[in-house]
C-alpha angles and dihedrals in degrees: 000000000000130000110205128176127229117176098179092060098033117120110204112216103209100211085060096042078207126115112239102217118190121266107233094229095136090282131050111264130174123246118204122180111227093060139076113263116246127205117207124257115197110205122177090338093312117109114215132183123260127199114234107171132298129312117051135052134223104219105167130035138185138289124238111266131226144162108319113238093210129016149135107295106239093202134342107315098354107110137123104071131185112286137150119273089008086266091284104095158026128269119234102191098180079072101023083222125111115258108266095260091064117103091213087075092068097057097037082060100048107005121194119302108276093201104033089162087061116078119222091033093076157006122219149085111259112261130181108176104116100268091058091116095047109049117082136154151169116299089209126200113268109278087035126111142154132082089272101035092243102115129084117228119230124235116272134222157135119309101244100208095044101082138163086063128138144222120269104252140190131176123211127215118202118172142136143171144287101333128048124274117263130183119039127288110238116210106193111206122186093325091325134102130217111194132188148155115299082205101088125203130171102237162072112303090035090058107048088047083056087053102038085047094060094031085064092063118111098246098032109097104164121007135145124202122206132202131215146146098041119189103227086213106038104029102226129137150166111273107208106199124189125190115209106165143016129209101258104204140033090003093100143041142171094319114015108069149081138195107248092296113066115194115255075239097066087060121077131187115219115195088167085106093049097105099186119103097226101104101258118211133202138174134162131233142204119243114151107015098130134072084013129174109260124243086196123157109263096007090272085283105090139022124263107244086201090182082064093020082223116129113239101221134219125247100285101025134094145161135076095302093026081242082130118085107214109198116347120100108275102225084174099100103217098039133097118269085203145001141178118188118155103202106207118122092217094035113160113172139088116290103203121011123182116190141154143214090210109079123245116300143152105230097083143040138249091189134021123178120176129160104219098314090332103114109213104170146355138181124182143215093275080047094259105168128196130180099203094174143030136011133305106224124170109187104184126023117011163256120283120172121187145173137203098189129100101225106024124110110243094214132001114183112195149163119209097189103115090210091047112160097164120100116259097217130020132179123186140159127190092234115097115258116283148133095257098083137035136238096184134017135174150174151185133055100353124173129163107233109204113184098181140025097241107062102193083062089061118071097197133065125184135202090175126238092010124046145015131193136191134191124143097184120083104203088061101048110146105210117224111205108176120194122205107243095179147308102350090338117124120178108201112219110200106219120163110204135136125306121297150110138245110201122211131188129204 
Protein backbone atom coordinates (compact mmCIF):
# COMPACT_ATOMS: atom_id res chain seq x y z
CA UNK A 1 0.00 0.00 0.00
CA UNK A 2 1.28 3.76 -1.00
CA UNK A 3 1.09 6.64 0.76
CA UNK A 4 1.14 9.43 -1.48
CA UNK A 5 0.74 13.32 -0.59
CA UNK A 6 -1.19 15.41 -2.00
CA UNK A 7 -1.32 18.88 -0.56
CA UNK A 8 -3.73 20.30 -2.93
CA UNK A 9 -6.28 17.92 -2.01
CA UNK A 10 -5.27 17.52 1.83
CA UNK A 11 -7.85 18.44 4.39
CA UNK A 12 -6.27 19.27 7.41
CA UNK A 13 -8.39 18.04 10.61
CA UNK A 14 -7.48 20.53 13.26
CA UNK A 15 -7.75 18.35 16.38
CA UNK A 16 -5.00 16.19 14.70
CA UNK A 17 -3.16 18.79 13.62
CA UNK A 18 -2.37 16.39 11.36
CA UNK A 19 -3.29 16.49 7.08
CA UNK A 20 -5.28 13.73 6.05
CA UNK A 21 -3.76 12.94 2.37
CA UNK A 22 -5.63 10.47 0.11
CA UNK A 23 -4.67 6.60 0.00
CA UNK A 24 -4.09 5.74 -3.60
CA UNK A 25 -6.36 2.58 -3.49
CA UNK A 26 -8.31 3.42 -7.18
CA UNK A 27 -10.53 6.02 -5.42
CA UNK A 28 -9.62 8.99 -3.06
CA UNK A 29 -9.97 7.91 0.80
CA UNK A 30 -9.16 9.66 3.70
CA UNK A 31 -6.44 8.58 6.03
CA UNK A 32 -6.64 9.71 9.63
CA UNK A 33 -3.89 8.71 12.26
CA UNK A 34 -5.58 7.36 15.75
CA UNK A 35 -7.27 4.72 14.16
CA UNK A 36 -6.46 1.03 12.59
CA UNK A 37 -5.89 1.08 8.64
CA UNK A 38 -8.15 -0.53 6.85
CA UNK A 39 -7.62 -2.22 3.01
CA UNK A 40 -11.09 -2.57 0.56
CA UNK A 41 -12.76 -5.47 0.02
CA UNK A 42 -15.30 -5.41 -3.21
CA UNK A 43 -18.00 -7.95 -2.78
CA UNK A 44 -20.78 -8.33 -5.28
CA UNK A 45 -20.15 -4.54 -6.61
CA UNK A 46 -20.09 -3.00 -2.81
CA UNK A 47 -16.87 -1.85 -1.53
CA UNK A 48 -16.37 -2.49 2.52
CA UNK A 49 -13.48 -1.59 4.98
CA UNK A 50 -10.94 -4.02 6.05
CA UNK A 51 -8.68 -3.78 9.12
CA UNK A 52 -5.27 -4.08 8.41
CA UNK A 53 -3.26 -3.13 11.89
CA UNK A 54 -3.08 0.29 14.09
CA UNK A 55 -2.52 3.48 13.07
CA UNK A 56 -4.75 4.86 10.04
CA UNK A 57 -8.42 5.02 9.29
CA UNK A 58 -10.35 4.40 6.37
CA UNK A 59 -12.82 6.92 6.45
CA UNK A 60 -14.42 6.86 2.94
CA UNK A 61 -15.07 4.08 0.68
CA UNK A 62 -16.36 3.55 -2.76
CA UNK A 63 -19.57 3.77 -4.56
CA UNK A 64 -21.25 0.66 -6.54
CA UNK A 65 -20.16 0.65 -10.66
CA UNK A 66 -22.23 0.17 -13.77
CA UNK A 67 -22.30 0.66 -17.27
CA UNK A 68 -20.80 4.16 -18.03
CA UNK A 69 -23.00 6.26 -19.75
CA UNK A 70 -20.28 8.06 -21.43
CA UNK A 71 -16.57 7.08 -21.82
CA UNK A 72 -13.61 6.76 -23.99
CA UNK A 73 -14.43 4.07 -26.63
CA UNK A 74 -11.51 1.12 -26.17
CA UNK A 75 -12.08 -0.32 -30.00
CA UNK A 76 -15.15 0.02 -32.81
CA UNK A 77 -18.30 -0.51 -31.00
CA UNK A 78 -16.78 -1.49 -27.54
CA UNK A 79 -17.54 1.46 -25.10
CA UNK A 80 -19.35 1.93 -21.72
CA UNK A 81 -17.26 0.39 -19.46
CA UNK A 82 -17.69 -0.28 -15.69
CA UNK A 83 -17.23 3.04 -13.54
CA UNK A 84 -18.43 4.31 -10.59
CA UNK A 85 -21.36 6.03 -10.62
CA UNK A 86 -21.79 5.06 -14.09
CA UNK A 87 -20.08 8.57 -14.99
CA UNK A 88 -22.99 10.22 -14.23
CA UNK A 89 -22.56 11.23 -10.76
CA UNK A 90 -20.81 12.16 -7.69
CA UNK A 91 -19.66 9.79 -4.79
CA UNK A 92 -20.55 10.44 -1.80
CA UNK A 93 -18.33 8.00 0.26
CA UNK A 94 -19.56 8.97 3.71
CA UNK A 95 -22.55 7.10 2.37
CA UNK A 96 -20.79 4.81 -0.48
CA UNK A 97 -24.23 5.88 -2.74
CA UNK A 98 -24.23 8.00 -5.54
CA UNK A 99 -25.62 12.06 -4.79
CA UNK A 100 -29.26 12.21 -5.60
CA UNK A 101 -28.81 13.71 -8.84
CA UNK A 102 -27.23 11.07 -9.90
CA UNK A 103 -29.29 8.52 -12.28
CA UNK A 104 -27.32 5.42 -10.81
CA UNK A 105 -29.54 5.82 -7.55
CA UNK A 106 -32.41 4.83 -9.24
CA UNK A 107 -31.02 1.27 -10.50
CA UNK A 108 -29.07 0.45 -7.53
CA UNK A 109 -32.71 0.77 -5.74
CA UNK A 110 -34.76 -1.31 -8.02
CA UNK A 111 -32.38 -2.86 -10.61
CA UNK A 112 -33.69 -4.48 -13.75
CA UNK A 113 -36.15 -7.41 -13.46
CA UNK A 114 -34.24 -10.47 -12.97
CA UNK A 115 -37.12 -12.68 -14.20
CA UNK A 116 -39.06 -10.33 -17.11
CA UNK A 117 -40.82 -13.69 -18.53
CA UNK A 118 -42.65 -14.10 -14.68
CA UNK A 119 -45.39 -12.04 -14.07
CA UNK A 120 -45.70 -10.32 -10.53
CA UNK A 121 -41.61 -10.03 -10.26
CA UNK A 122 -41.46 -7.22 -12.57
CA UNK A 123 -42.71 -4.65 -14.65
CA UNK A 124 -41.26 -3.91 -17.64
CA UNK A 125 -40.89 -4.66 -21.75
CA UNK A 126 -37.84 -6.64 -22.46
CA UNK A 127 -35.02 -4.47 -23.61
CA UNK A 128 -31.33 -5.42 -24.70
CA UNK A 129 -29.53 -2.19 -25.89
CA UNK A 130 -26.65 -1.69 -23.32
CA UNK A 131 -28.30 0.43 -20.96
CA UNK A 132 -30.84 -1.98 -20.45
CA UNK A 133 -29.70 -2.41 -16.56
CA UNK A 134 -29.47 1.37 -15.85
CA UNK A 135 -32.77 3.10 -17.10
CA UNK A 136 -35.76 2.95 -14.79
CA UNK A 137 -38.95 5.12 -14.19
CA UNK A 138 -42.31 5.61 -12.65
CA UNK A 139 -45.23 2.86 -13.75
CA UNK A 140 -47.92 5.57 -13.17
CA UNK A 141 -51.87 4.95 -12.54
CA UNK A 142 -53.81 5.03 -15.62
CA UNK A 143 -54.52 8.50 -16.46
CA UNK A 144 -51.52 9.22 -15.19
CA UNK A 145 -48.40 10.39 -17.17
CA UNK A 146 -45.47 12.18 -16.82
CA UNK A 147 -41.71 11.12 -15.30
CA UNK A 148 -42.76 11.97 -12.25
CA UNK A 149 -46.78 10.78 -12.41
CA UNK A 150 -47.92 14.16 -12.00
CA UNK A 151 -49.55 14.80 -15.14
CA UNK A 152 -53.37 13.87 -16.34
CA UNK A 153 -53.72 12.47 -19.22
CA UNK A 154 -56.50 14.06 -21.91
CA UNK A 155 -59.24 12.13 -23.46
CA UNK A 156 -58.33 10.15 -27.01
CA UNK A 157 -60.10 9.65 -30.22
CA UNK A 158 -60.46 9.50 -33.76
CA UNK A 159 -59.26 12.43 -35.83
CA UNK A 160 -62.58 13.63 -37.33
CA UNK A 161 -61.27 15.29 -40.78
CA UNK A 162 -59.04 12.64 -41.55
CA UNK A 163 -61.77 9.74 -43.38
CA UNK A 164 -61.53 6.34 -45.77
CA UNK A 165 -59.67 4.81 -42.90
CA UNK A 166 -60.00 1.45 -41.53
CA UNK A 167 -60.17 -0.62 -38.14
CA UNK A 168 -56.88 -2.04 -36.57
CA UNK A 169 -57.08 -5.42 -37.12
CA UNK A 170 -55.35 -8.63 -36.10
CA UNK A 171 -56.11 -12.16 -36.89
CA UNK A 172 -55.27 -15.15 -34.39
CA UNK A 173 -54.15 -18.78 -35.36
CA UNK A 174 -54.66 -21.43 -32.95
CA UNK A 175 -54.03 -24.84 -34.01
CA UNK A 176 -52.32 -28.21 -32.85
CA UNK A 177 -51.98 -31.70 -33.69
CA UNK A 178 -53.68 -34.87 -33.73
CA UNK A 179 -56.33 -34.37 -30.76
CA UNK A 180 -58.60 -31.53 -30.17
CA UNK A 181 -57.61 -28.30 -28.20
CA UNK A 182 -58.59 -28.12 -24.57
CA UNK A 183 -58.09 -25.05 -21.82
CA UNK A 184 -58.57 -21.53 -22.95
CA UNK A 185 -55.96 -19.26 -25.51
CA UNK A 186 -54.70 -15.74 -23.54
CA UNK A 187 -54.00 -12.94 -25.64
CA UNK A 188 -52.03 -10.30 -23.33
CA UNK A 189 -52.53 -6.62 -24.63
CA UNK A 190 -50.63 -3.57 -23.03
CA UNK A 191 -50.79 -5.11 -19.35
CA UNK A 192 -54.40 -6.69 -20.12
CA UNK A 193 -55.65 -10.30 -20.99
CA UNK A 194 -58.20 -11.32 -23.17
CA UNK A 195 -59.17 -15.32 -22.52
CA UNK A 196 -61.30 -17.63 -24.30
CA UNK A 197 -62.06 -20.97 -25.07
CA UNK A 198 -59.02 -23.07 -26.98
CA UNK A 199 -62.07 -25.19 -28.30
CA UNK A 200 -62.89 -23.46 -31.06
CA UNK A 201 -66.38 -23.50 -32.73
CA UNK A 202 -67.94 -21.10 -35.84
CA UNK A 203 -70.73 -19.76 -34.39
CA UNK A 204 -72.72 -17.87 -32.42
CA UNK A 205 -71.99 -18.35 -28.93
CA UNK A 206 -68.11 -18.80 -29.78
CA UNK A 207 -68.06 -15.78 -31.20
CA UNK A 208 -69.75 -13.37 -28.79
CA UNK A 209 -67.46 -14.98 -25.78
CA UNK A 210 -64.35 -13.92 -28.25
CA UNK A 211 -65.86 -10.44 -28.31
CA UNK A 212 -66.97 -10.11 -25.06
CA UNK A 213 -63.13 -11.59 -23.96
CA UNK A 214 -61.21 -8.65 -25.66
CA UNK A 215 -64.01 -6.12 -25.07
CA UNK A 216 -63.29 -6.67 -21.44
CA UNK A 217 -59.91 -5.34 -21.76
CA UNK A 218 -59.08 -1.77 -19.96
CA UNK A 219 -58.46 0.23 -23.08
CA UNK A 220 -61.08 -1.70 -25.54
CA UNK A 221 -64.01 0.08 -25.68
CA UNK A 222 -65.93 -1.46 -28.92
CA UNK A 223 -64.39 -4.84 -30.95
CA UNK A 224 -65.98 -8.01 -32.84
CA UNK A 225 -64.03 -11.40 -33.43
CA UNK A 226 -64.76 -13.44 -35.90
CA UNK A 227 -64.12 -17.20 -36.40
CA UNK A 228 -63.37 -18.98 -39.23
CA UNK A 229 -61.41 -22.01 -40.73
CA UNK A 230 -62.10 -24.49 -37.97
CA UNK A 231 -60.32 -27.72 -38.01
CA UNK A 232 -63.03 -30.18 -37.40
CA UNK A 233 -60.09 -32.50 -35.31
CA UNK A 234 -58.22 -30.39 -33.74
CA UNK A 235 -60.40 -27.60 -33.08
CA UNK A 236 -58.35 -24.82 -34.02
CA UNK A 237 -59.21 -22.06 -35.80
CA UNK A 238 -58.35 -18.21 -37.07
CA UNK A 239 -59.53 -15.68 -34.61
CA UNK A 240 -60.31 -12.26 -36.73
CA UNK A 241 -60.32 -9.56 -34.31
CA UNK A 242 -61.51 -5.82 -35.14
CA UNK A 243 -61.07 -3.03 -33.04
CA UNK A 244 -63.58 -0.42 -33.36
CA UNK A 245 -63.20 1.63 -30.58
CA UNK A 246 -60.85 2.48 -27.81
CA UNK A 247 -61.62 3.76 -24.25
CA UNK A 248 -60.87 7.26 -24.63
CA UNK A 249 -60.14 8.33 -21.47
CA UNK A 250 -58.42 6.90 -17.93
CA UNK A 251 -57.54 3.18 -19.89
CA UNK A 252 -54.11 4.08 -20.49
CA UNK A 253 -50.83 5.90 -18.76
CA UNK A 254 -47.15 6.49 -19.28
CA UNK A 255 -46.53 3.21 -20.50
CA UNK A 256 -49.14 1.61 -21.32
CA UNK A 257 -50.79 3.46 -24.78
CA UNK A 258 -50.78 3.84 -27.94
CA UNK A 259 -52.12 6.08 -30.31
CA UNK A 260 -55.01 3.96 -32.52
CA UNK A 261 -52.20 1.43 -34.04
CA UNK A 262 -50.80 -0.56 -31.70
CA UNK A 263 -47.60 -2.39 -32.80
CA UNK A 264 -48.06 -6.51 -33.60
CA UNK A 265 -45.54 -6.36 -30.93
CA UNK A 266 -47.74 -5.02 -28.29
CA UNK A 267 -50.07 -8.44 -28.77
CA UNK A 268 -48.91 -11.96 -27.21
CA UNK A 269 -50.25 -15.12 -27.55
CA UNK A 270 -50.24 -17.34 -24.18
CA UNK A 271 -50.93 -21.32 -24.73
CA UNK A 272 -49.68 -21.93 -20.79
CA UNK A 273 -53.51 -22.49 -20.02
CA UNK A 274 -53.99 -25.03 -23.07
CA UNK A 275 -54.14 -28.18 -21.04
CA UNK A 276 -54.18 -30.58 -23.75
CA UNK A 277 -51.12 -32.39 -24.52
CA UNK A 278 -51.23 -31.89 -28.65
CA UNK A 279 -48.66 -29.24 -29.09
CA UNK A 280 -50.76 -26.27 -29.52
CA UNK A 281 -49.54 -23.63 -31.55
CA UNK A 282 -50.37 -19.92 -31.78
CA UNK A 283 -49.03 -16.77 -33.69
CA UNK A 284 -50.47 -13.32 -34.46
CA UNK A 285 -50.81 -11.54 -37.60
CA UNK A 286 -51.11 -8.23 -38.93
CA UNK A 287 -54.77 -7.13 -41.07
CA UNK A 288 -55.56 -3.77 -40.89
CA UNK A 289 -52.26 -1.81 -39.58
CA UNK A 290 -52.17 0.94 -42.25
CA UNK A 291 -54.23 3.93 -42.95
CA UNK A 292 -55.70 3.30 -39.29
CA UNK A 293 -58.27 5.58 -37.13
CA UNK A 294 -56.29 7.63 -34.58
CA UNK A 295 -56.66 7.26 -30.63
CA UNK A 296 -54.80 10.70 -30.39
CA UNK A 297 -55.11 13.08 -27.28
CA UNK A 298 -57.64 15.68 -28.00
CA UNK A 299 -58.88 14.06 -31.54
CA UNK A 300 -55.85 16.20 -33.60
CA UNK A 301 -58.04 19.05 -33.22
CA UNK A 302 -56.98 20.76 -29.67
CA UNK A 303 -53.74 20.92 -27.09
CA UNK A 304 -53.34 18.47 -23.70
CA UNK A 305 -53.35 20.70 -20.76
CA UNK A 306 -51.68 17.97 -18.98
CA UNK A 307 -51.71 20.18 -15.60
CA UNK A 308 -56.39 19.75 -16.14
CA UNK A 309 -56.06 16.66 -18.50
CA UNK A 310 -58.97 18.67 -20.63
CA UNK A 311 -58.33 19.15 -24.21
CA UNK A 312 -58.31 22.88 -25.26
CA UNK A 313 -60.16 22.70 -28.54
CA UNK A 314 -59.76 24.39 -31.76
CA UNK A 315 -62.18 26.83 -33.24
CA UNK A 316 -64.92 24.50 -34.37
CA UNK A 317 -64.46 21.88 -32.28
CA UNK A 318 -65.88 20.94 -29.11
CA UNK A 319 -66.46 18.14 -26.71
CA UNK A 320 -64.23 16.21 -24.17
CA UNK A 321 -61.81 15.09 -26.69
CA UNK A 322 -62.55 18.10 -29.08
CA UNK A 323 -63.88 14.60 -31.88
CA UNK A 324 -67.55 17.15 -32.34
CA UNK A 325 -67.48 19.95 -34.96
CA UNK A 326 -69.48 22.71 -33.64
CA UNK A 327 -70.39 25.02 -36.50
CA UNK A 328 -68.58 24.50 -39.58
CA UNK A 329 -70.31 22.42 -42.69
CA UNK A 330 -69.63 18.28 -41.99
CA UNK A 331 -68.53 17.09 -45.37
CA UNK A 332 -67.78 13.48 -43.40
CA UNK A 333 -70.96 11.54 -44.41
CA UNK A 334 -71.76 9.50 -41.21
CA UNK A 335 -70.94 12.03 -38.78
CA UNK A 336 -72.97 14.44 -36.92
CA UNK A 337 -73.59 18.16 -38.60
CA UNK A 338 -74.22 19.20 -35.26
CA UNK A 339 -74.36 18.17 -31.80
CA UNK A 340 -74.96 19.49 -28.55
CA UNK A 341 -74.32 17.30 -25.67
CA UNK A 342 -73.49 19.04 -22.18
CA UNK A 343 -71.60 16.16 -20.20
CA UNK A 344 -72.16 16.79 -16.79
CA UNK A 345 -73.78 14.14 -14.79
CA UNK A 346 -75.90 16.94 -12.59
CA UNK A 347 -76.38 19.47 -15.71
CA UNK A 348 -79.00 21.70 -15.25
CA UNK A 349 -79.14 24.09 -17.66
CA UNK A 350 -80.66 24.60 -21.12
CA UNK A 351 -79.32 22.82 -23.58
CA UNK A 352 -80.19 24.85 -26.70
CA UNK A 353 -81.80 28.86 -26.35
CA UNK A 354 -82.61 30.59 -28.80
CA UNK A 355 -83.41 34.24 -28.08
CA UNK A 356 -83.41 37.32 -29.62
CA UNK A 357 -82.82 41.23 -28.96
CA UNK A 358 -85.35 42.09 -31.80
CA UNK A 359 -89.36 41.62 -30.26
CA UNK A 360 -91.61 39.18 -31.50
CA UNK A 361 -92.35 39.40 -34.75
CA UNK A 362 -93.35 37.45 -37.62
CA UNK A 363 -90.94 38.43 -40.30
CA UNK A 364 -88.23 36.17 -39.30
CA UNK A 365 -87.53 32.67 -38.03
CA UNK A 366 -86.42 31.16 -35.16
CA UNK A 367 -86.18 27.82 -36.92
CA UNK A 368 -85.91 26.70 -40.72
CA UNK A 369 -85.62 23.35 -41.73
CA UNK A 370 -85.60 22.49 -45.37
CA UNK A 371 -84.26 19.20 -47.17
CA UNK A 372 -82.55 20.59 -50.55
CA UNK A 373 -85.25 22.89 -51.60
CA UNK A 374 -87.86 20.60 -49.80
CA UNK A 375 -89.19 22.90 -46.87
CA UNK A 376 -90.07 20.60 -43.73
CA UNK A 377 -90.66 22.94 -41.07
CA UNK A 378 -90.60 26.55 -40.03
CA UNK A 379 -91.37 28.72 -36.78
CA UNK A 380 -91.16 32.19 -36.66
CA UNK A 381 -90.30 34.89 -34.61
CA UNK A 382 -94.55 35.05 -32.65
CA UNK A 383 -93.85 31.23 -32.46
CA UNK A 384 -95.92 30.46 -35.33
CA UNK A 385 -95.03 26.61 -36.29
CA UNK A 386 -95.78 24.88 -39.36
CA UNK A 387 -95.07 21.45 -40.35
CA UNK A 388 -95.15 21.89 -44.39
CA UNK A 389 -93.99 18.30 -45.05
CA UNK A 390 -94.06 15.25 -43.81
CA UNK A 391 -96.13 13.29 -40.74
CA UNK A 392 -96.53 14.07 -36.73
CA UNK A 393 -96.14 10.84 -35.00
CA UNK A 394 -95.81 10.52 -31.44
CA UNK A 395 -95.07 7.17 -30.66
CA UNK A 396 -95.01 7.08 -26.98
CA UNK A 397 -96.77 9.55 -24.62
CA UNK A 398 -99.08 11.77 -26.09
CA UNK A 399 -100.70 14.92 -27.53
CA UNK A 400 -101.98 17.49 -25.32
CA UNK A 401 -103.24 21.02 -26.84
CA UNK A 402 -104.13 23.69 -24.76
CA UNK A 403 -105.13 27.44 -24.67
CA UNK A 404 -105.06 29.87 -22.52
CA UNK A 405 -106.87 32.15 -24.34
CA UNK A 406 -110.55 33.14 -24.04
CA UNK A 407 -111.56 33.18 -27.53
CA UNK A 408 -109.16 30.89 -29.35
CA UNK A 409 -110.08 27.67 -30.72
CA UNK A 410 -108.04 24.82 -28.89
CA UNK A 411 -107.81 22.84 -31.76
CA UNK A 412 -109.15 23.43 -35.64
CA UNK A 413 -108.52 20.39 -38.07
CA UNK A 414 -108.90 21.34 -41.65
CA UNK A 415 -108.31 20.56 -45.26
CA UNK A 416 -107.97 23.40 -47.69
CA UNK A 417 -108.02 21.05 -51.20
CA UNK A 418 -110.97 22.08 -52.79
CA UNK A 419 -111.34 18.75 -54.27
CA UNK A 420 -110.56 16.97 -50.63
CA UNK A 421 -111.87 13.23 -50.46
CA UNK A 422 -109.87 12.17 -47.35
CA UNK A 423 -111.44 12.09 -44.15
CA UNK A 424 -110.72 15.26 -41.71
CA UNK A 425 -110.57 13.48 -38.70
CA UNK A 426 -109.95 9.83 -38.07
CA UNK A 427 -109.72 7.77 -34.75
CA UNK A 428 -108.79 4.36 -34.68
CA UNK A 429 -107.32 1.60 -32.12
CA UNK A 430 -106.10 -1.86 -32.98
CA UNK A 431 -108.43 -3.46 -30.45
CA UNK A 432 -111.67 -4.78 -31.85
CA UNK A 433 -114.90 -2.46 -31.19
CA UNK A 434 -116.34 -2.61 -27.68
CA UNK A 435 -117.62 -0.76 -24.71
CA UNK A 436 -114.43 -1.20 -22.61
CA UNK A 437 -112.68 1.28 -23.86
CA UNK A 438 -113.38 4.77 -25.16
CA UNK A 439 -112.82 6.76 -28.57
CA UNK A 440 -114.09 10.21 -27.28
CA UNK A 441 -114.61 11.46 -24.37
CA UNK A 442 -115.61 15.02 -23.02
CA UNK A 443 -116.56 17.18 -20.23
CA UNK A 444 -117.60 20.30 -18.99
CA UNK A 445 -120.94 22.85 -19.90
CA UNK A 446 -122.44 20.99 -22.92
CA UNK A 447 -125.57 21.88 -24.51
CA UNK A 448 -127.02 20.76 -28.29
CA UNK A 449 -127.89 23.79 -30.02
CA UNK A 450 -130.55 23.00 -32.79
CA UNK A 451 -131.49 26.09 -34.99
CA UNK A 452 -133.83 24.56 -37.02
CA UNK A 453 -136.16 21.68 -37.00
CA UNK A 454 -134.69 19.85 -39.87
CA UNK A 455 -131.33 19.05 -38.97
CA UNK A 456 -129.77 17.87 -42.57
CA UNK A 457 -130.72 22.03 -43.77
CA UNK A 458 -128.43 23.22 -41.19
CA UNK A 459 -124.40 22.64 -41.80
CA UNK A 460 -123.25 23.22 -37.95
CA UNK A 461 -123.86 21.49 -35.07
CA UNK A 462 -122.66 22.63 -31.34
CA UNK A 463 -122.09 20.92 -28.22
CA UNK A 464 -120.79 24.12 -26.71
CA UNK A 465 -117.82 24.58 -25.35
CA UNK A 466 -116.64 21.31 -26.58
CA UNK A 467 -117.17 20.13 -29.88
CA UNK A 468 -118.16 21.09 -33.43
CA UNK A 469 -119.17 18.88 -36.51
CA UNK A 470 -119.69 19.40 -39.97
CA UNK A 471 -121.15 17.31 -42.74
CA UNK A 472 -123.20 18.64 -45.44
CA UNK A 473 -124.00 15.39 -47.01
CA UNK A 474 -126.72 13.38 -45.73
CA UNK A 475 -125.85 9.71 -46.88
CA UNK A 476 -122.48 9.98 -44.73
CA UNK A 477 -123.65 11.19 -41.85
CA UNK A 478 -121.56 9.72 -38.83
CA UNK A 479 -124.15 9.57 -35.76
CA UNK A 480 -122.87 10.84 -32.27
CA UNK A 481 -124.82 9.26 -29.46
CA UNK A 482 -123.33 10.35 -26.30
CA UNK A 483 -124.23 8.49 -22.93
CA UNK A 484 -123.96 10.28 -19.35
CA UNK A 485 -121.52 8.55 -17.48
CA UNK A 486 -121.75 10.53 -14.76
CA UNK A 487 -121.69 13.82 -13.50
CA UNK A 488 -120.37 16.04 -16.83
CA UNK A 489 -118.92 13.09 -18.22
CA UNK A 490 -120.04 12.13 -21.61
CA UNK A 491 -118.44 8.85 -23.44
CA UNK A 492 -119.12 9.25 -27.98
CA UNK A 493 -120.00 6.03 -29.50
CA UNK A 494 -119.23 6.18 -33.83
CA UNK A 495 -122.09 4.27 -35.45
CA UNK A 496 -122.82 4.73 -39.47
CA UNK A 497 -126.10 3.97 -40.19
CA UNK A 498 -128.79 5.53 -42.31
CA UNK A 499 -129.94 9.02 -42.08
CA UNK A 500 -131.51 10.26 -39.01
CA UNK A 501 -131.41 12.33 -36.05
CA UNK A 502 -131.36 11.83 -32.11
CA UNK A 503 -132.42 14.73 -30.51
CA UNK A 504 -131.10 15.72 -27.08
CA UNK A 505 -132.13 18.42 -24.73
CA UNK A 506 -129.98 20.23 -21.85
Amino acid sequence: MILKRRMSTANCILGDRCCVCELVLGSPVDVAPPSTLRSELTVNGFSYSVRLGSGARVSKRKCPTGVAWTDKAKTTNVAHALAECSNRGLCDYSKEQPANDSSATLALQYGPDSLPGVGGDGVGPIYSNWEKDSMSNCMCDMGYTGPDCSQLMCAKNDDPLTTGQGYRTIQIAVGATATALAGSIRIHFLGDVATFSADAAADAAHEAACTSAFQSMRSVLTATCTITSVDPVTKGAIYTVVFKEWVHLGAENNLLYHSGNPSLSSFTCDISKVTSLNTPTCAITDVTATNVVEHVYCSNRGLCDFTTGHCLCYADFKGLDCNQPSNVPDSIDDNDGFIINPLGLTYIGTVLHLKTAKGSQADFYFIKIESATLPILTMNGVGDTKLLNGNLWVSTGSLTITTMSQTSTAADIANTHNTFTGTALKIRTSRVSGTAFKLLEGSDDWRYNNRRRNPWRRSNYYLHGWFSCCDRRRSHFTHFEWTQSHSHQFVCHFQQFAPQVSYFTS
